[in-house]
MDAnalysis code that builds the backbone (N, CA, C; Angstrom):
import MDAnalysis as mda
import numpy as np

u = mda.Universe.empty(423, n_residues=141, atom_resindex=np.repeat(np.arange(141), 3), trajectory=True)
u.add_TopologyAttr("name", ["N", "CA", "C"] * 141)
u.add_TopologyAttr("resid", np.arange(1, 142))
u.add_TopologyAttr("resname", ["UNK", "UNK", "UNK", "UNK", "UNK", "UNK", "UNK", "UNK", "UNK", "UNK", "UNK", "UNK", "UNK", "UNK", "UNK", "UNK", "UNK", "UNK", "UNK", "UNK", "UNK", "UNK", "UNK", "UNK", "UNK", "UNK", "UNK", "UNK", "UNK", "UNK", "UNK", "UNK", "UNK", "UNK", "UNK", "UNK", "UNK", "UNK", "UNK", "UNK", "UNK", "UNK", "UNK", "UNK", "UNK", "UNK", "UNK", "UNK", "UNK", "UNK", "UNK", "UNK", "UNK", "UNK", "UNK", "UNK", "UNK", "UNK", "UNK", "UNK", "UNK", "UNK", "UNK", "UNK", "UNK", "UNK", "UNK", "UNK", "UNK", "UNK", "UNK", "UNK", "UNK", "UNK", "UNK", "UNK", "UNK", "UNK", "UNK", "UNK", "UNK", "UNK", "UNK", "UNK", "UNK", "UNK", "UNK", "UNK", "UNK", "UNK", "UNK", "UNK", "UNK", "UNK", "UNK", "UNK", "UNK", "UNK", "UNK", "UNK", "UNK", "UNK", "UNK", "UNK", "UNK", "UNK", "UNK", "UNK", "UNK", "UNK", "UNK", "UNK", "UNK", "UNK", "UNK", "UNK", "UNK", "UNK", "UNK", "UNK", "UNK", "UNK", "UNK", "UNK", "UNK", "UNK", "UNK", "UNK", "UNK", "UNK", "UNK", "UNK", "UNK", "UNK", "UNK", "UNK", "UNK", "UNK", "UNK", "UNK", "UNK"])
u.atoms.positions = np.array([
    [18.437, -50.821, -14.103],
    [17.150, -51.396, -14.448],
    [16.492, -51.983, -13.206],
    [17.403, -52.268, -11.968],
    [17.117, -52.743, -11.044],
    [16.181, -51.955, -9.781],
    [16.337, -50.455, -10.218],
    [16.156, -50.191, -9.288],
    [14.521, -49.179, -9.948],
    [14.891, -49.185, -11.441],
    [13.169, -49.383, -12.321],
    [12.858, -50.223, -11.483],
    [12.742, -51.476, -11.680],
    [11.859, -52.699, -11.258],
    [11.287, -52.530, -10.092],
    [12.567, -51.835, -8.773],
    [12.330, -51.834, -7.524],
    [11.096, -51.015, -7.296],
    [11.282, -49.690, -7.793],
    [10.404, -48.801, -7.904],
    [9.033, -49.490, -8.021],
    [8.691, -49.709, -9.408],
    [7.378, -50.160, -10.028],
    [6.710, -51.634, -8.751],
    [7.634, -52.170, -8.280],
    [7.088, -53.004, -7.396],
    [6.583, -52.122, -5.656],
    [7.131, -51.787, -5.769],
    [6.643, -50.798, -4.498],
    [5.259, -49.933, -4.912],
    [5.388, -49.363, -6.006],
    [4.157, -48.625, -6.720],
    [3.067, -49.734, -6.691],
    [3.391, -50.701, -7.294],
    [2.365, -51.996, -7.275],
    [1.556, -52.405, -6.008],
    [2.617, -52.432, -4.893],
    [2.331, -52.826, -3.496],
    [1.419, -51.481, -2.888],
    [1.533, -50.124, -3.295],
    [0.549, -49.270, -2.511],
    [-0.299, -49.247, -3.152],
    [-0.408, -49.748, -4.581],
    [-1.441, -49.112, -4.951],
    [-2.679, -50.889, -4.821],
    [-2.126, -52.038, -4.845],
    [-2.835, -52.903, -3.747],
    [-3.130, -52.884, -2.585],
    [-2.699, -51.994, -1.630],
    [-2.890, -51.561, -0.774],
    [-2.364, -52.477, 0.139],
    [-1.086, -53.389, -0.227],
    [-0.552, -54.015, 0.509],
    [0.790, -53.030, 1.411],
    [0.670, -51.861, 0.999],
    [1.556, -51.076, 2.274],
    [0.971, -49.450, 1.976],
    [1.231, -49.117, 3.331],
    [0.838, -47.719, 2.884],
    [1.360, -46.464, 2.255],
    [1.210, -45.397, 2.186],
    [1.979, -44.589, 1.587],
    [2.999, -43.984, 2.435],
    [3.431, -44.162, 3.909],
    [4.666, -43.730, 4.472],
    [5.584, -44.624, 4.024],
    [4.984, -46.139, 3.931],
    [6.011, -47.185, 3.767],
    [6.337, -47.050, 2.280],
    [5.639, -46.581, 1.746],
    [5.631, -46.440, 0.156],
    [7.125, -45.357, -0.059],
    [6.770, -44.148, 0.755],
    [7.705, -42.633, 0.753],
    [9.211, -43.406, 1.341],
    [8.990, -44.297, 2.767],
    [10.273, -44.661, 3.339],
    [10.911, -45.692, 2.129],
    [10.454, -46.523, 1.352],
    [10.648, -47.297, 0.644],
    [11.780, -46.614, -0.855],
    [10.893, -46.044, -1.340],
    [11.636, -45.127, -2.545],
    [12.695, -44.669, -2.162],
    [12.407, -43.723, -1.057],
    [14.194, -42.935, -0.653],
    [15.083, -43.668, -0.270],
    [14.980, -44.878, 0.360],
    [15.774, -46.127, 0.526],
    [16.790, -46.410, -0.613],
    [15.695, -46.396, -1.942],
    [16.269, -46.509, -2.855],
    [17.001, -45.496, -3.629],
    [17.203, -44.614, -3.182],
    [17.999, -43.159, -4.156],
    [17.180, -42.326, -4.430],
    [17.967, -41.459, -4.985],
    [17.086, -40.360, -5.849],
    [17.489, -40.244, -7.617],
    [18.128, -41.329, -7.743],
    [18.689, -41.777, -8.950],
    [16.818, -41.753, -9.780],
    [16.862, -40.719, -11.211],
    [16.137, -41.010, -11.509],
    [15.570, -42.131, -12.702],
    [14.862, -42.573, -12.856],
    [14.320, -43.777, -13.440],
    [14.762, -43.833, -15.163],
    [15.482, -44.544, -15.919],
    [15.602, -44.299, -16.859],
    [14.112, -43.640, -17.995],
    [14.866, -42.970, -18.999],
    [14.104, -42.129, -19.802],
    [13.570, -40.881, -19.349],
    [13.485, -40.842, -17.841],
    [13.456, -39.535, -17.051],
    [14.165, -38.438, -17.016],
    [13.746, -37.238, -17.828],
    [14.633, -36.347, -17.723],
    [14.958, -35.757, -16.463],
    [16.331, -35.406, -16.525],
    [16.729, -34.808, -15.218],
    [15.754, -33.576, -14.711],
    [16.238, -33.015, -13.366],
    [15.184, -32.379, -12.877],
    [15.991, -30.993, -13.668],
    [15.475, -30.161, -13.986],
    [16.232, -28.496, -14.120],
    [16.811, -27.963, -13.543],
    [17.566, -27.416, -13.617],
    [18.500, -26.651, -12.529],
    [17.943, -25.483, -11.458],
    [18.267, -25.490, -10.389],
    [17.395, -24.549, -9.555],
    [17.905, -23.206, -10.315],
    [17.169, -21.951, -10.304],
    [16.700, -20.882, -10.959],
    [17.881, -20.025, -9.578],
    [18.280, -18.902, -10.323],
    [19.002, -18.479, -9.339],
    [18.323, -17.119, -8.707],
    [17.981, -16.900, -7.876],
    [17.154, -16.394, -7.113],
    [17.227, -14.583, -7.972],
    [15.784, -14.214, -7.361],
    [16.222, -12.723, -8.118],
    [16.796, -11.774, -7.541],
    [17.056, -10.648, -8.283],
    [18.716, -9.913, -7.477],
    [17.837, -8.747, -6.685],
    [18.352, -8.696, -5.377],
    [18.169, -7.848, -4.049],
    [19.014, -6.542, -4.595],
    [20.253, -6.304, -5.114],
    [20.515, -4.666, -5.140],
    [21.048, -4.443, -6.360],
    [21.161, -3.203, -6.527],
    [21.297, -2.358, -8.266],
    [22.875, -1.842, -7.691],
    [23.562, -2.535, -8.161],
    [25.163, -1.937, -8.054],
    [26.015, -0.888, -9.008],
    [26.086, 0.425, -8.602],
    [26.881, 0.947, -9.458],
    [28.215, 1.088, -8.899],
    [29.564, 1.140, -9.651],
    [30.734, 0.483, -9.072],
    [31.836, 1.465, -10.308],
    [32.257, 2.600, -10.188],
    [32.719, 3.265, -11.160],
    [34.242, 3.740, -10.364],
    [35.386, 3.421, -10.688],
    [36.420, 3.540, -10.976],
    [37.599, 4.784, -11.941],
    [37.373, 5.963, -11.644],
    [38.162, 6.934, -12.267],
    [39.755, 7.182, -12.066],
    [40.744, 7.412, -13.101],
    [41.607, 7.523, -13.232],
    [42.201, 8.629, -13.636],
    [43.584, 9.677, -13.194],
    [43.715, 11.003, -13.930],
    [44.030, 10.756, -15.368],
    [43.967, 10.030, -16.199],
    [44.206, 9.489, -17.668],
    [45.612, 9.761, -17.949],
    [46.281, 9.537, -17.277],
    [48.278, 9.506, -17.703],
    [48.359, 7.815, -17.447],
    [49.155, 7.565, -18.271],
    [49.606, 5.686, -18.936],
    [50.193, 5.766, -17.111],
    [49.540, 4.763, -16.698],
    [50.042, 4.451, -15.232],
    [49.560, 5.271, -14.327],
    [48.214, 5.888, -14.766],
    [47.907, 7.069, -14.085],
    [47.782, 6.341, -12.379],
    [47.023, 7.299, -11.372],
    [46.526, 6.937, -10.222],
    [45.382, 6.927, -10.110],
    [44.860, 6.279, -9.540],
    [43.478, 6.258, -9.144],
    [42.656, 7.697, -8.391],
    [41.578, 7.972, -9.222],
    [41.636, 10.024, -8.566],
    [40.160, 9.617, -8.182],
    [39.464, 8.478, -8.096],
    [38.055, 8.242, -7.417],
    [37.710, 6.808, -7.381],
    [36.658, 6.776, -6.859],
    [36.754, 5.327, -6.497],
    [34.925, 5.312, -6.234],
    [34.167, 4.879, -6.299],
    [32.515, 5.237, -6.084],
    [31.574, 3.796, -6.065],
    [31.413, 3.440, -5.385],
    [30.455, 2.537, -4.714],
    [29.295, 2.455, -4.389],
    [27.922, 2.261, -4.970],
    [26.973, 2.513, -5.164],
    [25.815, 1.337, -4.868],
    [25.490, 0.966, -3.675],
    [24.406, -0.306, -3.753],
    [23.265, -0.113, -3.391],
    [22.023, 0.080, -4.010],
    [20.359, 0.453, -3.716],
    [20.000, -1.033, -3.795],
    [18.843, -0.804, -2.860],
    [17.838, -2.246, -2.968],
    [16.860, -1.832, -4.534],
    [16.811, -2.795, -4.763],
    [16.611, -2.724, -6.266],
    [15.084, -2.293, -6.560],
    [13.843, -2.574, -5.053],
    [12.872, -2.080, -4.989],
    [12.847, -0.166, -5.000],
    [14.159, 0.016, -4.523],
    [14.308, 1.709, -4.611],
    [14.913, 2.371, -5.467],
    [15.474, 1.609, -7.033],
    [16.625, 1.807, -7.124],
    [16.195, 3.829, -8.489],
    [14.982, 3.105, -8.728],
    [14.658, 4.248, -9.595],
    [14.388, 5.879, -8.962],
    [13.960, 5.258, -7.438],
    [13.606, 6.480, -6.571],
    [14.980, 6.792, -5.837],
    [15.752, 6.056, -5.362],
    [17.425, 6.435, -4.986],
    [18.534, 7.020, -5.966],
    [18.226, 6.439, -7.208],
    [19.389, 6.568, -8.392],
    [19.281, 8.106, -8.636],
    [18.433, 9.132, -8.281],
    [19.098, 10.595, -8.019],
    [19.684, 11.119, -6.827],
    [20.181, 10.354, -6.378],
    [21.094, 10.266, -4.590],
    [22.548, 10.008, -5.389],
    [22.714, 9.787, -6.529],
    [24.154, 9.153, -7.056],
    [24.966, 10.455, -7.006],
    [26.358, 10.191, -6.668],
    [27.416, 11.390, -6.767],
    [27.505, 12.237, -8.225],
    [27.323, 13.120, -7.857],
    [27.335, 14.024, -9.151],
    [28.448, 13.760, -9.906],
    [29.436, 13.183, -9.402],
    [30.292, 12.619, -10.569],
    [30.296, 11.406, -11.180],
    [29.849, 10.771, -10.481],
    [29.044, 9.166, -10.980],
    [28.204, 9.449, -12.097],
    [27.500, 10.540, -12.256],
    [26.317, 11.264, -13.168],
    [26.921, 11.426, -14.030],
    [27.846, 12.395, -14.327],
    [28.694, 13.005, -15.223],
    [29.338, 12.015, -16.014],
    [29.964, 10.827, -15.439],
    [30.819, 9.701, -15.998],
    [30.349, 9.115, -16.686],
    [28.647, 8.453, -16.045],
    [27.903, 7.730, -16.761],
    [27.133, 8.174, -17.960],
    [26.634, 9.757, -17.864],
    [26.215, 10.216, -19.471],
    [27.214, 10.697, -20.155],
    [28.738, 10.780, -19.409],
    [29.576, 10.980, -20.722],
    [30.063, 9.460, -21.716],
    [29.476, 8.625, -20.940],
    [29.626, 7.174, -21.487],
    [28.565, 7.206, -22.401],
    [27.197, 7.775, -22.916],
    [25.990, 7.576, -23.189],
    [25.185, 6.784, -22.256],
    [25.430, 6.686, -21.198],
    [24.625, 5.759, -20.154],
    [23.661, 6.336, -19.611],
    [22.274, 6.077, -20.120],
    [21.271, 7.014, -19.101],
    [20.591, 5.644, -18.314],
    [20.822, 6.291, -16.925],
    [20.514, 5.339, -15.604],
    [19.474, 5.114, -15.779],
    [18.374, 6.122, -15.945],
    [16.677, 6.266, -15.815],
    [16.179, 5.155, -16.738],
    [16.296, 4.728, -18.155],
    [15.838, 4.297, -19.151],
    [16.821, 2.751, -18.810],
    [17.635, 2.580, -18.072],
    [18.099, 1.310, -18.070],
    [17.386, 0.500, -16.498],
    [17.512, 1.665, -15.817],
    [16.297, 1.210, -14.548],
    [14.780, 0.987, -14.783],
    [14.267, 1.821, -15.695],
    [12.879, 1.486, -16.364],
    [13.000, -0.001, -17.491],
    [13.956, -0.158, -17.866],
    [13.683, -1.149, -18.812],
    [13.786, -2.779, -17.858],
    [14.683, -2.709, -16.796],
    [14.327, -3.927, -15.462],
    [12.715, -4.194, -15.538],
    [12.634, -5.622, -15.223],
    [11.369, -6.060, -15.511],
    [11.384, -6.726, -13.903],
    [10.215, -7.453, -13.511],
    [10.122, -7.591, -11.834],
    [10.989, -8.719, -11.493],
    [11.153, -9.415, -12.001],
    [12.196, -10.703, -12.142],
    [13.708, -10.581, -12.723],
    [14.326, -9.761, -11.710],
    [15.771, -9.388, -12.569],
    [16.989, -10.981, -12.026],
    [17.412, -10.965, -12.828],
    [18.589, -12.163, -12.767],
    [19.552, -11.224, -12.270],
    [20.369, -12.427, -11.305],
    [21.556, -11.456, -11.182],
    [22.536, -11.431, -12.447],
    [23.230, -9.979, -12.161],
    [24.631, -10.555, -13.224],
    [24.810, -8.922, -13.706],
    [25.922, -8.610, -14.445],
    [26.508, -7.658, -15.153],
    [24.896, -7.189, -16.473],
    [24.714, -5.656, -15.839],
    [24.042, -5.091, -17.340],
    [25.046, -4.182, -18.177],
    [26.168, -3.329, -17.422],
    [26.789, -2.792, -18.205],
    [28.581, -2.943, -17.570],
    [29.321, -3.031, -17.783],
    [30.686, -3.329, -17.619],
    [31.314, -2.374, -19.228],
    [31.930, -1.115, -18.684],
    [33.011, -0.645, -19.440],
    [34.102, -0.136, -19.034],
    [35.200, -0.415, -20.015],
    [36.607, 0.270, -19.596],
    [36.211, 1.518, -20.791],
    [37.104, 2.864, -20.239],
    [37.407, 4.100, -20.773],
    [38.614, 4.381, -20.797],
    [39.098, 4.390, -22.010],
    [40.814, 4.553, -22.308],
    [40.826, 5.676, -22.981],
    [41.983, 6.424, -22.436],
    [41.911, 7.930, -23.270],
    [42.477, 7.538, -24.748],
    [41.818, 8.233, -25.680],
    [42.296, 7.766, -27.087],
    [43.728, 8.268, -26.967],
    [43.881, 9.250, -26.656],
    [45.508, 9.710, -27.023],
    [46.561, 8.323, -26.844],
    [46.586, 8.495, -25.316],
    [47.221, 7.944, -24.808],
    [47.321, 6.321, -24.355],
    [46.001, 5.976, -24.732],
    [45.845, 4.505, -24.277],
    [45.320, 4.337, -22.498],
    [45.735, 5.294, -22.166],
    [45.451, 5.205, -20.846],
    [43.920, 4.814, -19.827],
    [44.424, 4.240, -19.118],
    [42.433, 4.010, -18.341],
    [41.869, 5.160, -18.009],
    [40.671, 5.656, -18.311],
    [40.278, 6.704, -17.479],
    [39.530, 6.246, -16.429],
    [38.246, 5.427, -16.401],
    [37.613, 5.117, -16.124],
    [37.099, 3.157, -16.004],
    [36.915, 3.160, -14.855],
    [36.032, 1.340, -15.052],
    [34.585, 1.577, -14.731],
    [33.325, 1.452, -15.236],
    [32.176, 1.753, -15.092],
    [31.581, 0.185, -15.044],
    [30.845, -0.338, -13.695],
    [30.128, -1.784, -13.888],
    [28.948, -1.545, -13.349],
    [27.725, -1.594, -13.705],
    [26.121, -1.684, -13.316],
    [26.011, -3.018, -13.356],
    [25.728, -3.615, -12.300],
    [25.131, -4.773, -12.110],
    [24.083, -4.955, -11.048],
    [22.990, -6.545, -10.994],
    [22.127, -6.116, -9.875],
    [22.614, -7.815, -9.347],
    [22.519, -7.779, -7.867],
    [23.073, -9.188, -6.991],
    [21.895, -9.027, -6.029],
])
């Protein structure tokens, strides 16, 4: 409450014009940045928007313990990503519409303000066997 009071007396003093407004600015920060009761906190800073379109696909020969038979790494600046995303490995292609994943209609549906974070993350397990075939992750960072 003390440092209410402090506040409002300093406010009092510039706005009498008994100090000016540097002494006013040096004055407050003196006092914290603790904000004033009933003051809601400030919001959380916004996390900036995402610079690249990551495709990140992981293939396996589908035997329980199989080996790893590809590996595909994919990062466009996200301003290119609709005009680059036919540069993708023809097997990256194949993986992703045998998933039902069409790239085109998920790159058109991005709006100009993309958040970062995961749009699609799947595992592919062969039904038989249980086995991984595939790790498929689209994300934009």
């Amino acid at each position: 409450m003390a440092d209410a009071d402090s506040r409002k007396r300093i406010l009092d003093m510039l706005a009498a014009g008994s100090i000016g407004a540097d002494d006013a600015a040096k004055l407050l920060a003196a006092l914290g940045n603790e904000p004033t009761p009933g003051t809601p906190p400030p919001p959380p800073k916004p996390r900036g928007a995402a610079r690249v379109f990551r495709v990140s696909i992981d293939a396996f020969d589908g035997e329980a313990g199989g080996k790893e038979r590809a590996r595909i790494r994919v990062n466009i600046p996200l301003g290119l990503a609709k005009f680059a995303s036919r540069f993708l490995p023809p097997e990256a292609k194949r993986e992703l519409e045998a998933q039902g994943i069409d790239l085109a209609e998920l790159l058109a549906s991005l709006g100009d303000e993309v958040q970062e974070g995961p749009l699609v993350d799947i595992d592919v397990d062969d039904e038989g066997s249980g086995a991984k075939k595939a790790k498929i992750l689209i994300e934009v960072a």
